[in-house]
C-alpha positions as CSV (number, residue, x, y, z in Angstrom):
1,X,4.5,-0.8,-65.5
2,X,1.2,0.6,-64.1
3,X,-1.1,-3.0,-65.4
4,X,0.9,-5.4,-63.4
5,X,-0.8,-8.3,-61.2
6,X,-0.4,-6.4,-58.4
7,X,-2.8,-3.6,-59.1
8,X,-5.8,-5.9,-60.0
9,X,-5.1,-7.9,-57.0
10,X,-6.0,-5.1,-55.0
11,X,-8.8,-3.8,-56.8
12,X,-10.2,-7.0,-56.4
13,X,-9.4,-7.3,-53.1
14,X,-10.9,-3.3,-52.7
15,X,-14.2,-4.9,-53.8
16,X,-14.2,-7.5,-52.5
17,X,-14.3,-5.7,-49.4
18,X,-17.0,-3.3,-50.5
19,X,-19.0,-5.8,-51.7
20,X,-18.9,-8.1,-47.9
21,X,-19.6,-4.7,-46.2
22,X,-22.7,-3.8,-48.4
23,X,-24.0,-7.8,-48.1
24,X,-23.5,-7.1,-43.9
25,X,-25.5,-3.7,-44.2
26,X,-28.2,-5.3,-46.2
27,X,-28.7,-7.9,-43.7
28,X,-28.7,-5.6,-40.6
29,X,-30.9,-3.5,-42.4
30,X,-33.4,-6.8,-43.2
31,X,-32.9,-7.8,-39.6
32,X,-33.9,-3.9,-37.7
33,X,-36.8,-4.4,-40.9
34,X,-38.1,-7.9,-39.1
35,X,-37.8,-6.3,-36.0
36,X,-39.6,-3.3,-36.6
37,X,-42.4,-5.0,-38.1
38,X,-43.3,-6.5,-34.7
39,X,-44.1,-3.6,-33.4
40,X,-46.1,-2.2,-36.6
41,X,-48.1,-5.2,-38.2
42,X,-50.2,-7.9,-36.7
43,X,-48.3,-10.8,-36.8
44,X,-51.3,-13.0,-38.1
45,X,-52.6,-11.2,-41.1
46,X,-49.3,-8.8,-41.7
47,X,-51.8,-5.6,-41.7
48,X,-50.9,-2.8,-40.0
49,X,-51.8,-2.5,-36.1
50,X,-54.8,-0.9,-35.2
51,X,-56.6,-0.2,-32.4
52,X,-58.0,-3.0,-30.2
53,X,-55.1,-4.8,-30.5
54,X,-54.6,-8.3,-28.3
55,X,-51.6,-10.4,-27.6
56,X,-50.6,-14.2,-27.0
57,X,-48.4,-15.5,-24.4
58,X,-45.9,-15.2,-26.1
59,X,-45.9,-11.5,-26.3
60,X,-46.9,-11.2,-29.6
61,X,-49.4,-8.1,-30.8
62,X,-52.3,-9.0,-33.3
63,X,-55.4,-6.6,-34.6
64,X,-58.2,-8.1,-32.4
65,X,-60.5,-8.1,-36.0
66,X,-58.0,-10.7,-37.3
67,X,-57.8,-13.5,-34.1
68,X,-61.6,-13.3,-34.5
69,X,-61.1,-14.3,-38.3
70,X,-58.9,-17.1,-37.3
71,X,-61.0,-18.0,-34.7
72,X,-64.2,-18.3,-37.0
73,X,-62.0,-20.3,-39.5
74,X,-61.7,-23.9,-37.7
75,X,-60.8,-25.3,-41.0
76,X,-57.9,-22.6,-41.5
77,X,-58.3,-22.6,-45.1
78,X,-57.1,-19.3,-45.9
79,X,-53.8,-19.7,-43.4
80,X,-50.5,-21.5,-45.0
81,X,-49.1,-24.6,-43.0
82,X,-46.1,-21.6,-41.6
83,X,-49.2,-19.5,-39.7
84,X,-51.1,-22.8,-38.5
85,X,-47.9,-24.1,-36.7
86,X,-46.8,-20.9,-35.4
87,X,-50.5,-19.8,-34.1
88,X,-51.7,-23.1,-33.4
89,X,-52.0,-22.4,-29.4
90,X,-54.7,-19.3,-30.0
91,X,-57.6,-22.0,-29.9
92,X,-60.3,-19.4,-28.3
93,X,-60.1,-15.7,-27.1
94,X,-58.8,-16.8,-23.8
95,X,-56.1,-17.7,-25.1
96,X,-55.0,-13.8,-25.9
97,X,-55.6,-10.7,-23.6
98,X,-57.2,-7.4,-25.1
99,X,-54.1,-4.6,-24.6
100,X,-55.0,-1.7,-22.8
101,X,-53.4,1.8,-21.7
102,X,-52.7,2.7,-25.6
103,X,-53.8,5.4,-28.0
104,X,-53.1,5.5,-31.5
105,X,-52.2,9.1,-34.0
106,X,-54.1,9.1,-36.7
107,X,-51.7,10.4,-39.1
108,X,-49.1,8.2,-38.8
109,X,-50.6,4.9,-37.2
110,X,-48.4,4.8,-34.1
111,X,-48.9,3.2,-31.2
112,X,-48.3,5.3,-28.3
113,X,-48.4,3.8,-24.2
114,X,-50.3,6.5,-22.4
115,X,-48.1,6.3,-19.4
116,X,-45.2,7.9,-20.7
117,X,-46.7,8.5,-24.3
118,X,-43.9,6.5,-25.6
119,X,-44.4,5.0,-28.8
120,X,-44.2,1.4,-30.3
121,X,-41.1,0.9,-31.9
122,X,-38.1,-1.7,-31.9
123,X,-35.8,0.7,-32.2
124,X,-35.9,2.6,-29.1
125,X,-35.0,2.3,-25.7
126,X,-37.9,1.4,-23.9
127,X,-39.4,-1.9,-23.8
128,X,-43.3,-2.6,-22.8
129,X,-45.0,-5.0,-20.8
130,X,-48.8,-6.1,-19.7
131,X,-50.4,-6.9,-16.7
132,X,-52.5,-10.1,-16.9
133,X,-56.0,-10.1,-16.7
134,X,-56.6,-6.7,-16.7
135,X,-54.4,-5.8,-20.2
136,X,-52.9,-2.7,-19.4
137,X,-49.5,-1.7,-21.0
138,X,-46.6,0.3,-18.7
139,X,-42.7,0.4,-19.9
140,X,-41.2,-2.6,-18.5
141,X,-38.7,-0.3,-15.8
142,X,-42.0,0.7,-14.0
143,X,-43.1,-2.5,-13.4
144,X,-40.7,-4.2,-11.1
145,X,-40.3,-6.8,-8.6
146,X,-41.6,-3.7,-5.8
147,X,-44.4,-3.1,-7.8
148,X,-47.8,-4.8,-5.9
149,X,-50.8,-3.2,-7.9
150,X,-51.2,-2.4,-11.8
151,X,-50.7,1.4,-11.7
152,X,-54.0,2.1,-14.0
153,X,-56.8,-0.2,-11.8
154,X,-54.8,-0.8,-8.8
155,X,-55.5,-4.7,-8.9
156,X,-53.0,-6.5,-7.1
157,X,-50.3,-8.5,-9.6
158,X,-49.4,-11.8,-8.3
159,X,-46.4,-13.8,-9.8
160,X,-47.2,-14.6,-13.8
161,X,-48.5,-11.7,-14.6
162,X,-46.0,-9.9,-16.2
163,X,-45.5,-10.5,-19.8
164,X,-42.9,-9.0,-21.9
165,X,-44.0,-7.2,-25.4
166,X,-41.9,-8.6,-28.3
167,X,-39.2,-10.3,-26.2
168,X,-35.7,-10.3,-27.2
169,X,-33.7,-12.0,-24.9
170,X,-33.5,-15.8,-25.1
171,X,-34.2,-15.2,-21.1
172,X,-37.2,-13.4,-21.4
173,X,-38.8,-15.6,-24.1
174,X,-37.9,-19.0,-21.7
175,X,-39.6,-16.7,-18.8
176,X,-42.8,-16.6,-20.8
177,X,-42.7,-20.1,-21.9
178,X,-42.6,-21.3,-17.7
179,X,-45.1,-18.8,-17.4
180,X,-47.5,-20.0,-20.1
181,X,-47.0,-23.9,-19.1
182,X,-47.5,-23.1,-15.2
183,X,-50.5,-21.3,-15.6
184,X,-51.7,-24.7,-17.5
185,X,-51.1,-26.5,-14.8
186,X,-53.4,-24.0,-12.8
187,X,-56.0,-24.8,-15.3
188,X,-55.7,-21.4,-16.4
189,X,-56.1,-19.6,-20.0
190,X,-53.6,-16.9,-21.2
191,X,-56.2,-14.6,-19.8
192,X,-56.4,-15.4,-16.0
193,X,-59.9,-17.2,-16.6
194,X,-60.1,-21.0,-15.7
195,X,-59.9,-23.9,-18.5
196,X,-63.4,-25.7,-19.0
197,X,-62.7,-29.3,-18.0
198,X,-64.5,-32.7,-18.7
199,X,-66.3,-32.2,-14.9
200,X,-67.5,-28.4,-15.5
201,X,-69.1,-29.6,-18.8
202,X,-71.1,-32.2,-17.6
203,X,-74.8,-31.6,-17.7
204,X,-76.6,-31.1,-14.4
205,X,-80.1,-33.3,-14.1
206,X,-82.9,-30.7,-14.3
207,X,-85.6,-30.6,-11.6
208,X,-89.0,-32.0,-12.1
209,X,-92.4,-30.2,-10.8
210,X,-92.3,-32.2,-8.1
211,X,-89.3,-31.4,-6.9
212,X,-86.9,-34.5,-7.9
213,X,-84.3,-34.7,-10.4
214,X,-85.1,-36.2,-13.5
215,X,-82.4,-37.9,-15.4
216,X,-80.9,-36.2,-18.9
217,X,-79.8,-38.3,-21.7
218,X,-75.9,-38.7,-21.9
């Protein structure tokens, strides 16, 4: 007999199977999707990159147009309570570092690293970093531990100032978080300039016309 309980188990069983393969392919494909993205939109605004683009310490790239909009928004009425959280640390534009070294195609909208001319993508081999202050952008096997100046403008790179594009590895995302808190503790912005404190904001008395200090109002 050809319709026994046998033959439907394993077509069920058959898709069954097709069915778990095509849910693990649709999930890989979401997941190289996400990860594409990074290297494609701004991660505030969801907009594709453009040219000047800036990034936080944490590696992340952002249209430069869009931190200003966040920036000019103190009330962040037009963000959801997700982007507030997430971009809560970009307070000023310190607190990001204009990307250099880059040249965008026209036609397609890609992101290209002029040394190299490789292109912005999470799919290929290459991974990018950026010098801190001066911005510029190398793949990450140029600049090593031998490396003493930024290849572009030959300013000497002290320990910090390496920061990964896009990290992936749970390793290189802790590396920028001890990056981030010791340059705090410097009293340091993302940037390399130095945190206004309490002491730098203090008014100075102003001189008089006869020389002396007058005193100014708390």
């Amino acid at each position: 007999m050809g319709a026994d309980g046998g033959s439907l188990s394993k077509n069920y069983n058959l898709r069954l199977t097709i069915r778990e393969k095509a849910s693990t392919e649709d999930s890989y494909d979401l997941q190289k999707l996400n990860s594409d993205s990074q290297w494609n939109f701004c991660r505030l605004s969801n907009k594709p990159l453009e040219l000047p683009i800036v990034s936080d310490y944490k590696g992340h790239l952002f249209n430069k147009d869009e931190i200003i909009r966040w920036l000019l928004d103190p009330e962040k009425q037009d963000y959801n309570v997700q982007q507030v959280e997430e971009f809560q640390h970009i307070q000023r534009l310190n607190d990001v570092v204009h990307l250099r070294n880059l040249r965008q195609i026209d036609e397609t909208g890609a992101i290209h690293c002029k040394f190299g001319d490789d292109a912005f993508k999470a799919s290929g081999s290459i991974r990018f970093v950026y010098l801190t202050p001066c911005g510029h952008v190398f793949p990450k096997n140029i600049i090593c531990k031998t490396t003493e100046s930024c290849p572009r403008c030959k300013n000497k790179i002290t320990d910090g100032e390496i920061v990964t594009i896009n990290p992936v590895s749970q390793q290189d995302i802790d590396k920028l978080e001890d990056r981030y808190r010791a340059v705090t503790q410097k009293g340091l912005y993302h940037n390399g300039k130095k945190r206004k404190t309490k002491k730098t904001l203090k008014r100075k008395p102003e001189p008089t016309h006869e020389g002396d200090f007058k005193r100014t109002k708390p």
